[in-house]
PDB file of N, CA, C and O in Angstrom:
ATOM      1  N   UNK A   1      11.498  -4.677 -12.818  1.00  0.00           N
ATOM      2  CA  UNK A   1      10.818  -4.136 -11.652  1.00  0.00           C
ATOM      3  C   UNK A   1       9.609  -5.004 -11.325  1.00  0.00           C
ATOM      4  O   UNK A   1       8.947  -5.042 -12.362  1.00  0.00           O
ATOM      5  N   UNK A   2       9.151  -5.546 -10.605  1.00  0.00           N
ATOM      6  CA  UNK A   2       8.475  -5.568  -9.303  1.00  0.00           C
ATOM      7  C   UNK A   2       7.234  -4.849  -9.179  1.00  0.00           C
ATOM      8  O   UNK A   2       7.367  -3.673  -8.840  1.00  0.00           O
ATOM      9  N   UNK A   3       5.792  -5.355  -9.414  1.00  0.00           N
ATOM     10  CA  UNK A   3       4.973  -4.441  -9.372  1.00  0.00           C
ATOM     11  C   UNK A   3       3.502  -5.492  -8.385  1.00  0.00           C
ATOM     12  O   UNK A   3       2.761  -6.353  -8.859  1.00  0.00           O
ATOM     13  N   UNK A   4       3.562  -4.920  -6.871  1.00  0.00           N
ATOM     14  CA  UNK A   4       2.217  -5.568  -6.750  1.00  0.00           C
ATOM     15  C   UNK A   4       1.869  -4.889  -6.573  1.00  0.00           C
ATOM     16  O   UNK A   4       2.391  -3.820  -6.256  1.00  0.00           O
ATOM     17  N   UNK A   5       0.240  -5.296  -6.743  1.00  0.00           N
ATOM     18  CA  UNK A   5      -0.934  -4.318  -7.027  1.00  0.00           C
ATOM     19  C   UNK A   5      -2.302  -4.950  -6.192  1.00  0.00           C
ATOM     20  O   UNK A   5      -2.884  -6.026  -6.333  1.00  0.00           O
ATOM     21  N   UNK A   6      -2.555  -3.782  -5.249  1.00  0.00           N
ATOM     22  CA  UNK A   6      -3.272  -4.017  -4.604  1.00  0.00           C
ATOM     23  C   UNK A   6      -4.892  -3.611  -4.252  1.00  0.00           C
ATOM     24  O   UNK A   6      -5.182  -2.721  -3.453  1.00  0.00           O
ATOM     25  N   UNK A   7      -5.916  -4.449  -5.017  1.00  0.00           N
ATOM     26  CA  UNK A   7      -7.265  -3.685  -4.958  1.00  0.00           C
ATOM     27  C   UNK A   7      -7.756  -3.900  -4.199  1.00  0.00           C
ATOM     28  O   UNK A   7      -7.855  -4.903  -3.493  1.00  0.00           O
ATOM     29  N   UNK A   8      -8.229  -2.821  -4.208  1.00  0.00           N
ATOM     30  CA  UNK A   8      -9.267  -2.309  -2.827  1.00  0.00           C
ATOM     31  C   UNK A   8     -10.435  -1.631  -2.796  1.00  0.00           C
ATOM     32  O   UNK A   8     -10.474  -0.638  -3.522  1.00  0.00           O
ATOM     33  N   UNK A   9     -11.807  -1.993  -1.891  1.00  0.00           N
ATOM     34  CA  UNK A   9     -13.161  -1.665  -2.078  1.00  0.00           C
ATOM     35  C   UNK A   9     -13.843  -1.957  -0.547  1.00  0.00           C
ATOM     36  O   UNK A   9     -14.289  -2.991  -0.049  1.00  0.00           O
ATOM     37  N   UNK A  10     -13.743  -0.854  -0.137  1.00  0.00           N
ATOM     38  CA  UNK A  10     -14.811  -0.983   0.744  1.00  0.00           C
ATOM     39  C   UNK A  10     -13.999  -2.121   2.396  1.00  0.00           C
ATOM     40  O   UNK A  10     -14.603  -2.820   3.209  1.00  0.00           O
ATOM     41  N   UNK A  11     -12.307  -1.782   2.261  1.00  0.00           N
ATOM     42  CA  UNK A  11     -11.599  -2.130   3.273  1.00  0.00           C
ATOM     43  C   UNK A  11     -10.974  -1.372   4.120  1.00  0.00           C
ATOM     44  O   UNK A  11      -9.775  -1.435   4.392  1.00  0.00           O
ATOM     45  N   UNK A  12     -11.783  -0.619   4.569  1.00  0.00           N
ATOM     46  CA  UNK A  12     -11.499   0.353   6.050  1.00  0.00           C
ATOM     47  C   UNK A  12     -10.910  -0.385   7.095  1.00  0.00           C
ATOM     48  O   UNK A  12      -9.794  -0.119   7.543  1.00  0.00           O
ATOM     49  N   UNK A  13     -11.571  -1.236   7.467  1.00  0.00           N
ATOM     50  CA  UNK A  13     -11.717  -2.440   8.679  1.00  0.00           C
ATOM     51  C   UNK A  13     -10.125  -3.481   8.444  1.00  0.00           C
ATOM     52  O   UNK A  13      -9.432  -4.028   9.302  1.00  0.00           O
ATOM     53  N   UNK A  14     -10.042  -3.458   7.645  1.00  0.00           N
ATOM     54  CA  UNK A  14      -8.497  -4.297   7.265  1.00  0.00           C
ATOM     55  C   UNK A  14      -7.361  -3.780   6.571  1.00  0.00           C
ATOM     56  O   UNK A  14      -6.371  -4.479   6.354  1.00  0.00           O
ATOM     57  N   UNK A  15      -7.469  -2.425   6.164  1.00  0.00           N
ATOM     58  CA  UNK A  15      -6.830  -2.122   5.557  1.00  0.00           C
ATOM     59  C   UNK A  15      -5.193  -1.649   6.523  1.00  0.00           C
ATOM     60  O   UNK A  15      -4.050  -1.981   6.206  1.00  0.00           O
ATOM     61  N   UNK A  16      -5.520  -1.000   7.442  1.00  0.00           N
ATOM     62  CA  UNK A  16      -4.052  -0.936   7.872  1.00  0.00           C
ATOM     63  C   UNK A  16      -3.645  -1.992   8.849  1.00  0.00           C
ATOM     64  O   UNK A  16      -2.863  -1.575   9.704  1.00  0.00           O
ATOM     65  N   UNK A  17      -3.908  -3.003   8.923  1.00  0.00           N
ATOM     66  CA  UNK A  17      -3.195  -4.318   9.719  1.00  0.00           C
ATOM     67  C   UNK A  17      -2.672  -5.046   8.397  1.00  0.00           C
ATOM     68  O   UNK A  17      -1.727  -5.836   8.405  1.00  0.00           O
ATOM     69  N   UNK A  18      -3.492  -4.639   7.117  1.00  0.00           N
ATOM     70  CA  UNK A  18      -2.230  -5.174   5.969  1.00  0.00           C
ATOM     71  C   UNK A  18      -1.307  -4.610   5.343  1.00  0.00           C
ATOM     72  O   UNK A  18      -0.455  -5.148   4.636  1.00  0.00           O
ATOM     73  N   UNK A  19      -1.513  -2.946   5.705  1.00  0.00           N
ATOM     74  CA  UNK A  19      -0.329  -2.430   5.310  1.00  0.00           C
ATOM     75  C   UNK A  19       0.463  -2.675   6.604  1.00  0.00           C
ATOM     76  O   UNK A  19       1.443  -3.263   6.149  1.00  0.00           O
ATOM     77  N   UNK A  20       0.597  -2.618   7.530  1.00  0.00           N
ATOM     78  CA  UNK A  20       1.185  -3.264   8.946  1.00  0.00           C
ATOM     79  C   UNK A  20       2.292  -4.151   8.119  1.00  0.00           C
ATOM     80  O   UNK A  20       3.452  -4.115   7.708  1.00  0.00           O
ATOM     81  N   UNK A  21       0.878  -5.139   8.173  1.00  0.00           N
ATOM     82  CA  UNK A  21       1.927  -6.903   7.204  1.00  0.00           C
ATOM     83  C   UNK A  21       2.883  -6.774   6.060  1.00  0.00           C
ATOM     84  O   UNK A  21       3.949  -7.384   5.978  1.00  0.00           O
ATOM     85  N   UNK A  22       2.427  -5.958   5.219  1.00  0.00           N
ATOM     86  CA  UNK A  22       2.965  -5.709   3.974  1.00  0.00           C
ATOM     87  C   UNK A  22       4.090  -5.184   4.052  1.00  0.00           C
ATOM     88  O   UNK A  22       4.927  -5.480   3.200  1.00  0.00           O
ATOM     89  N   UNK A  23       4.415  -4.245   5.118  1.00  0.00           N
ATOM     90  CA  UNK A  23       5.752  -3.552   5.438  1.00  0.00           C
ATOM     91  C   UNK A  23       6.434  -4.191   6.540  1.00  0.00           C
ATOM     92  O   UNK A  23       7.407  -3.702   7.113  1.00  0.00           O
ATOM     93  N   UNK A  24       5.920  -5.246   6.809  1.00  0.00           N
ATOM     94  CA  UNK A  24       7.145  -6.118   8.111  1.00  0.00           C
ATOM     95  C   UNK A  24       7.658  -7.026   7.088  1.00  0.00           C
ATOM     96  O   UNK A  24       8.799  -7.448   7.280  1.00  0.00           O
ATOM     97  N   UNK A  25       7.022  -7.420   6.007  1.00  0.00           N
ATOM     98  CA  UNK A  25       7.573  -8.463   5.263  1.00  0.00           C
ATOM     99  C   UNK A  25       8.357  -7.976   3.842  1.00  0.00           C
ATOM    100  O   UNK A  25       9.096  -8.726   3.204  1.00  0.00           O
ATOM    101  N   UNK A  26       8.031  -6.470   3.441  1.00  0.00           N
ATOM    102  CA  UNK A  26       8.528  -6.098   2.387  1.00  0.00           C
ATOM    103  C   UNK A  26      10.098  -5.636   2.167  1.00  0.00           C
ATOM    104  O   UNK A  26      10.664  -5.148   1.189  1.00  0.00           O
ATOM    105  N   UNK A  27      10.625  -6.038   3.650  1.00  0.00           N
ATOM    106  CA  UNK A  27      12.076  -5.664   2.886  1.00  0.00           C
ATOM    107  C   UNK A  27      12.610  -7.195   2.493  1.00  0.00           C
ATOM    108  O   UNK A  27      13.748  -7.256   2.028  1.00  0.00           O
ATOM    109  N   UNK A  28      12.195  -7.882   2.580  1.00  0.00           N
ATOM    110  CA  UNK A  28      12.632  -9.221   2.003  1.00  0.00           C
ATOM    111  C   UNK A  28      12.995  -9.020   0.203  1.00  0.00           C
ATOM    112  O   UNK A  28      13.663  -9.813  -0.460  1.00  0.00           O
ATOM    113  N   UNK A  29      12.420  -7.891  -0.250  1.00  0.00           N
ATOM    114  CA  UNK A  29      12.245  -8.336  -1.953  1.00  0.00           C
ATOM    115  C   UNK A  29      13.642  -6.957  -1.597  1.00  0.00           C
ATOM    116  O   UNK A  29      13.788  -5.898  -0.986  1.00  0.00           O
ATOM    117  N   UNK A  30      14.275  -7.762  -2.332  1.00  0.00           N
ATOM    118  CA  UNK A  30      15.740  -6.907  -2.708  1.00  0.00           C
ATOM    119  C   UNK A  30      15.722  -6.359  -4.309  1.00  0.00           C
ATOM    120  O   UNK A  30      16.542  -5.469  -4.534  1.00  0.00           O
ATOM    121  N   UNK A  31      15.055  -6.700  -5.208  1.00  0.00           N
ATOM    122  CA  UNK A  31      15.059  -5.911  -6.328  1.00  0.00           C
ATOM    123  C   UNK A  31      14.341  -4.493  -6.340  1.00  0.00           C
ATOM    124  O   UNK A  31      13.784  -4.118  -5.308  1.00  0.00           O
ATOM    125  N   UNK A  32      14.335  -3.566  -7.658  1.00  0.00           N
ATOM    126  CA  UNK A  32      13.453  -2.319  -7.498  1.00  0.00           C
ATOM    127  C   UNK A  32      11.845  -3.520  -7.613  1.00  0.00           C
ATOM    128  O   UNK A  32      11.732  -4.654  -8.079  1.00  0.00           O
ATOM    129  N   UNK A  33      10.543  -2.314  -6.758  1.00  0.00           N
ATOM    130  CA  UNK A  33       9.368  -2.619  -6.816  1.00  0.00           C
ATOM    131  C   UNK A  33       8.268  -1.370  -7.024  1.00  0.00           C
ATOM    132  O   UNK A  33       8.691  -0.265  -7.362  1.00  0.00           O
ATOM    133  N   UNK A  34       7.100  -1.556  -6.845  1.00  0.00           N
ATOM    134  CA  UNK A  34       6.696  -0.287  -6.309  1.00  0.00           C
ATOM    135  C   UNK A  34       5.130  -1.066  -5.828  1.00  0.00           C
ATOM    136  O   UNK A  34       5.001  -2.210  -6.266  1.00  0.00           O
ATOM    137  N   UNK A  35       4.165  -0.614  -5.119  1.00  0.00           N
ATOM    138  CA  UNK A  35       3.111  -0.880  -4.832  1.00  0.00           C
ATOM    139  C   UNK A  35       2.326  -0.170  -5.092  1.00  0.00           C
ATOM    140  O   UNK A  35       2.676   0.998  -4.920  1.00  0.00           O
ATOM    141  N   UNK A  36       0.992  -0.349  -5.585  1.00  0.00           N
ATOM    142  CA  UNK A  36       0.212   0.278  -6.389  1.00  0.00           C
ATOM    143  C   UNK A  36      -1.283  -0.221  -5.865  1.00  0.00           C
ATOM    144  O   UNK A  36      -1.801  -1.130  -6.515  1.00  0.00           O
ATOM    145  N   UNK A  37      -1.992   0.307  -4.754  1.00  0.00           N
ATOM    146  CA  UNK A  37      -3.250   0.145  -4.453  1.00  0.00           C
ATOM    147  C   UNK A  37      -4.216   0.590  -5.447  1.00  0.00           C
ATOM    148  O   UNK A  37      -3.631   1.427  -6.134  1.00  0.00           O
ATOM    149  N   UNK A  38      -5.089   0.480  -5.747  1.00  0.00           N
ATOM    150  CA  UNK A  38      -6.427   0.684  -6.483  1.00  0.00           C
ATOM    151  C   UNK A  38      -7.565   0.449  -5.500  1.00  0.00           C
ATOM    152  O   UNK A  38      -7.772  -0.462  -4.697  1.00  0.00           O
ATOM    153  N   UNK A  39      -8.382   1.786  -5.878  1.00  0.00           N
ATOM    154  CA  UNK A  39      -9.378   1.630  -4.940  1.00  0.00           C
ATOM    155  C   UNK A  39     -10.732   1.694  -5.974  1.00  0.00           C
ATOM    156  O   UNK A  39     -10.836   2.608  -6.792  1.00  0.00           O
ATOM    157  N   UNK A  40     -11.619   0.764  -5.864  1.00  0.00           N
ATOM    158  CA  UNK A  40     -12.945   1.134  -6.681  1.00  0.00           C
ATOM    159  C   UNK A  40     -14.021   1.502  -6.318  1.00  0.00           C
ATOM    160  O   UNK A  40     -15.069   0.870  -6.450  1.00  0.00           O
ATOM    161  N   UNK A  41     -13.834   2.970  -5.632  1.00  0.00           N
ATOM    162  CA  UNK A  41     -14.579   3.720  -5.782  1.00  0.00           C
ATOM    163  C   UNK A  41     -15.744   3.702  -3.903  1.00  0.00           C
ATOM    164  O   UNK A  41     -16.859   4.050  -3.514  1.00  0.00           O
ATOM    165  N   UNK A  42     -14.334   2.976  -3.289  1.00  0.00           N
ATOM    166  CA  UNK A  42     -15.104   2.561  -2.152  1.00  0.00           C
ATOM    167  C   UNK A  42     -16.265   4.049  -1.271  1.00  0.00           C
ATOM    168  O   UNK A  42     -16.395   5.258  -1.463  1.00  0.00           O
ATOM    169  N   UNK A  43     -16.671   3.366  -0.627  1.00  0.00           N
ATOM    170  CA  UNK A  43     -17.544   4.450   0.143  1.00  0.00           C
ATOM    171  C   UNK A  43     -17.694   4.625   1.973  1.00  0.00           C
ATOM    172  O   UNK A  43     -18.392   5.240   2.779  1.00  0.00           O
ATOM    173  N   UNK A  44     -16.342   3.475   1.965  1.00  0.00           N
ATOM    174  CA  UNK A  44     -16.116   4.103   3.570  1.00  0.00           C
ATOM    175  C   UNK A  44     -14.679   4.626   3.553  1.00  0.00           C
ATOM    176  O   UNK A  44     -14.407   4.640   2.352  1.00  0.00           O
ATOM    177  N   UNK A  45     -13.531   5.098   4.275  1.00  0.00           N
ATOM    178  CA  UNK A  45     -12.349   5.816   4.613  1.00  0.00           C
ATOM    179  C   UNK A  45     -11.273   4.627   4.029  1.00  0.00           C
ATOM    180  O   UNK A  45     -10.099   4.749   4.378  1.00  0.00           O
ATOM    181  N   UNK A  46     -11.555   3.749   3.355  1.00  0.00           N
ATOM    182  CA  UNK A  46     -10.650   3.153   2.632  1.00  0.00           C
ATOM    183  C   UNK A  46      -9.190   3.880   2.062  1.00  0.00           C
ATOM    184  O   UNK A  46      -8.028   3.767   2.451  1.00  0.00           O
ATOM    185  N   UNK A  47      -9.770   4.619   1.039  1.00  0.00           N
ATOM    186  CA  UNK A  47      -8.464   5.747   0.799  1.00  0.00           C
ATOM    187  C   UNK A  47      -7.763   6.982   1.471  1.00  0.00           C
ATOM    188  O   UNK A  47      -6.732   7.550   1.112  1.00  0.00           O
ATOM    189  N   UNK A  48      -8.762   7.312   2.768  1.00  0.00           N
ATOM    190  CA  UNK A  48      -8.425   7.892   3.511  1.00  0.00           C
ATOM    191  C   UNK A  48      -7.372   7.425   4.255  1.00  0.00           C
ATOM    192  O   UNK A  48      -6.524   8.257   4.577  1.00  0.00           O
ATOM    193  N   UNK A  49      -7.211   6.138   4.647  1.00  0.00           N
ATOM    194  CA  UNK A  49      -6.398   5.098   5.832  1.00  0.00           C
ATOM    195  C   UNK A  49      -5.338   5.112   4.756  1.00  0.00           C
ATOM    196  O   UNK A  49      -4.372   5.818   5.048  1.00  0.00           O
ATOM    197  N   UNK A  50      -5.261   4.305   3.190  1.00  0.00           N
ATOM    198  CA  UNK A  50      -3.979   4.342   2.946  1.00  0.00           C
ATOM    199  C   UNK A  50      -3.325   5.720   2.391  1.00  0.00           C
ATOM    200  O   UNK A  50      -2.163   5.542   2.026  1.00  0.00           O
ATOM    201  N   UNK A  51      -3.655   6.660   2.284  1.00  0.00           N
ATOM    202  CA  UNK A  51      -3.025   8.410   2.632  1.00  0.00           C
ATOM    203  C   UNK A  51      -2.658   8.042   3.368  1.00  0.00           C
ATOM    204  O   UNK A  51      -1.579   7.538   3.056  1.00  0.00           O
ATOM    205  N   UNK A  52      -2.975   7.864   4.854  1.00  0.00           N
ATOM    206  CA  UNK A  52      -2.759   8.240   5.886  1.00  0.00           C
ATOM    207  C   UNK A  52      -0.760   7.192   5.974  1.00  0.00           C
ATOM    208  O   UNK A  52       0.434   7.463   5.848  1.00  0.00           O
ATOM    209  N   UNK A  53      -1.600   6.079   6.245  1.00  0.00           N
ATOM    210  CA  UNK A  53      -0.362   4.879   6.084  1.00  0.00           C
ATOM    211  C   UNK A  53       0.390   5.050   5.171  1.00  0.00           C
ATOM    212  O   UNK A  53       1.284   4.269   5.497  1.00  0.00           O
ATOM    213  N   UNK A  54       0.694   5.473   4.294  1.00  0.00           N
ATOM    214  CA  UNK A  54       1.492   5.280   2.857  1.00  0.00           C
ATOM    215  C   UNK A  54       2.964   6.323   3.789  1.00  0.00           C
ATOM    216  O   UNK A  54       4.061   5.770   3.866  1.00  0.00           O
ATOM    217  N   UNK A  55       2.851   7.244   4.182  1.00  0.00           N
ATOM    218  CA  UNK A  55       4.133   7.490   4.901  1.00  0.00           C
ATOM    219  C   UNK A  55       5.074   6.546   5.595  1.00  0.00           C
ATOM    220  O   UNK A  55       6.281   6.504   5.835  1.00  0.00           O
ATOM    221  N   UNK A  56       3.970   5.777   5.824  1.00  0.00           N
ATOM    222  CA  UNK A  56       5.453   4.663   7.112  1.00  0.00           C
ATOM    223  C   UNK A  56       6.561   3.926   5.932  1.00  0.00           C
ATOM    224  O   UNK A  56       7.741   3.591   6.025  1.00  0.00           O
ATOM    225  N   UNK A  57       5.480   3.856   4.713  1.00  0.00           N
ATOM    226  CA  UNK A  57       6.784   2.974   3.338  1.00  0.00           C
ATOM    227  C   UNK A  57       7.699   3.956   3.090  1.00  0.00           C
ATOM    228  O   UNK A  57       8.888   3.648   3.021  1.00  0.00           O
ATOM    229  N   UNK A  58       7.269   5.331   2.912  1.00  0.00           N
ATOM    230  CA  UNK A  58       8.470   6.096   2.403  1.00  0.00           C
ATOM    231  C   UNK A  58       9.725   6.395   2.922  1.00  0.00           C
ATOM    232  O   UNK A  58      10.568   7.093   2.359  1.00  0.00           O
ATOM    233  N   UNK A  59       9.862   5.722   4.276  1.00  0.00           N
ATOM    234  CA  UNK A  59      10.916   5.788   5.307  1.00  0.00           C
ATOM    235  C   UNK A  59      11.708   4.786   4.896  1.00  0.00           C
ATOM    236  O   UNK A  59      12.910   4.853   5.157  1.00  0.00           O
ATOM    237  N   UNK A  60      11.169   3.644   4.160  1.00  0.00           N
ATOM    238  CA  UNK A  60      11.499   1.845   4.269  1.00  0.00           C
ATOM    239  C   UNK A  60      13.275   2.112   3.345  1.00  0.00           C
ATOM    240  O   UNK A  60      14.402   2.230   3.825  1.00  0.00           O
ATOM    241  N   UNK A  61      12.833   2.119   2.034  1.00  0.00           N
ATOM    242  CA  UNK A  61      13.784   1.824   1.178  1.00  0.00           C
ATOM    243  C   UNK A  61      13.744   2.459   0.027  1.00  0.00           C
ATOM    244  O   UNK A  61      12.762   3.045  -0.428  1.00  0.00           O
ATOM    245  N   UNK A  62      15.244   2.313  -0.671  1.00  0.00           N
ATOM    246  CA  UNK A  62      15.148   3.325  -1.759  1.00  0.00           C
ATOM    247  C   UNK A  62      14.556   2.361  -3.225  1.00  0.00           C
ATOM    248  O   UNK A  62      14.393   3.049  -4.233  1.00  0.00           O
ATOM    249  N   UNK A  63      14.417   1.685  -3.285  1.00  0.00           N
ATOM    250  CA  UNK A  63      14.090   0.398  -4.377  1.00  0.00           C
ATOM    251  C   UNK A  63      13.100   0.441  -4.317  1.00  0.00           C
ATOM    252  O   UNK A  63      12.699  -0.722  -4.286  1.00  0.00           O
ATOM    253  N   UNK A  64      11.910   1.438  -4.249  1.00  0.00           N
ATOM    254  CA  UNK A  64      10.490   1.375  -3.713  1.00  0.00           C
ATOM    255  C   UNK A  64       9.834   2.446  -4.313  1.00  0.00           C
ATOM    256  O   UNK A  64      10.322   3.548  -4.059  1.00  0.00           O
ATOM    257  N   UNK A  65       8.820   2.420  -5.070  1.00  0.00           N
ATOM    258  CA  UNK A  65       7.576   3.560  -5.326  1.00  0.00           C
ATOM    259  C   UNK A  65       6.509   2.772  -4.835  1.00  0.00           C
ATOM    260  O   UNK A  65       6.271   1.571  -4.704  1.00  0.00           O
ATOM    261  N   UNK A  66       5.876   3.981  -4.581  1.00  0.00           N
ATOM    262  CA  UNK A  66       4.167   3.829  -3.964  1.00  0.00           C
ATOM    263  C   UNK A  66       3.225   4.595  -5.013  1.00  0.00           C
ATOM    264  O   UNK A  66       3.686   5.536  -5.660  1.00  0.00           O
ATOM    265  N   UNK A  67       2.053   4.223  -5.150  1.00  0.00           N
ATOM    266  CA  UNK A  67       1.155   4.625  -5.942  1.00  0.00           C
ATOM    267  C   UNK A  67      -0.504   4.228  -5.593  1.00  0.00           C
ATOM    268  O   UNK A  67      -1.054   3.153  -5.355  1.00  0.00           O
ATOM    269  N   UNK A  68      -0.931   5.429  -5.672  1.00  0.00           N
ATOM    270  CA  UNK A  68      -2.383   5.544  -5.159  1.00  0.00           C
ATOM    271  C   UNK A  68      -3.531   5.771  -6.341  1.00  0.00           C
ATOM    272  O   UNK A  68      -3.592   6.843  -6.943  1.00  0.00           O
ATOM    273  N   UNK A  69      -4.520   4.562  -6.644  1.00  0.00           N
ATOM    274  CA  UNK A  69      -5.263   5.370  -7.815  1.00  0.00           C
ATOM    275  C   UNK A  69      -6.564   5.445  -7.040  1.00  0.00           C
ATOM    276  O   UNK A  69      -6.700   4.860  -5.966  1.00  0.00           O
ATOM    277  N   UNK A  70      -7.523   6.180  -7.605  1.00  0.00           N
ATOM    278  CA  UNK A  70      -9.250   6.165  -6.713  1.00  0.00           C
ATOM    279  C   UNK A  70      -9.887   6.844  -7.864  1.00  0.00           C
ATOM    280  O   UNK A  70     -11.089   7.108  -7.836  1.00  0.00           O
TER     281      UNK A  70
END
């Protein structure tokens, strides 16, 4: 399996034009994966935005977990 991992701090401002990116380009990986944001402890809507976004992956594919830590 397939594990990127994605940290995050204080990326409100960019955060969903890369989950945008991340899911136009993620059906390319044909093995199982899962994605795994980490957030440290940010203090603007950082983890709020990927809640929010993390639905559009669960539509994508079955070879796929998502994972949220904060």
């Amino acid at each position: 399996m397939l594990s990127i991992i994605i940290p995050c701090y204080n990326e409100e401002e960019i955060i969903e034009d890369f989950i945008d990116e991340l899911r136009e380009n993620i059906n390319k990986i044909k093995e199982d994966f899962e994605i795994i944001f980490v957030d440290n402890k940010s203090s603007d809507k950082t983890v709020l935005k990927i809640k929010q976004d993390i639905n559009k992956f669960k539509k994508m594919q079955n070879n796929m977990s998502l994972k949220l830590f904060w």
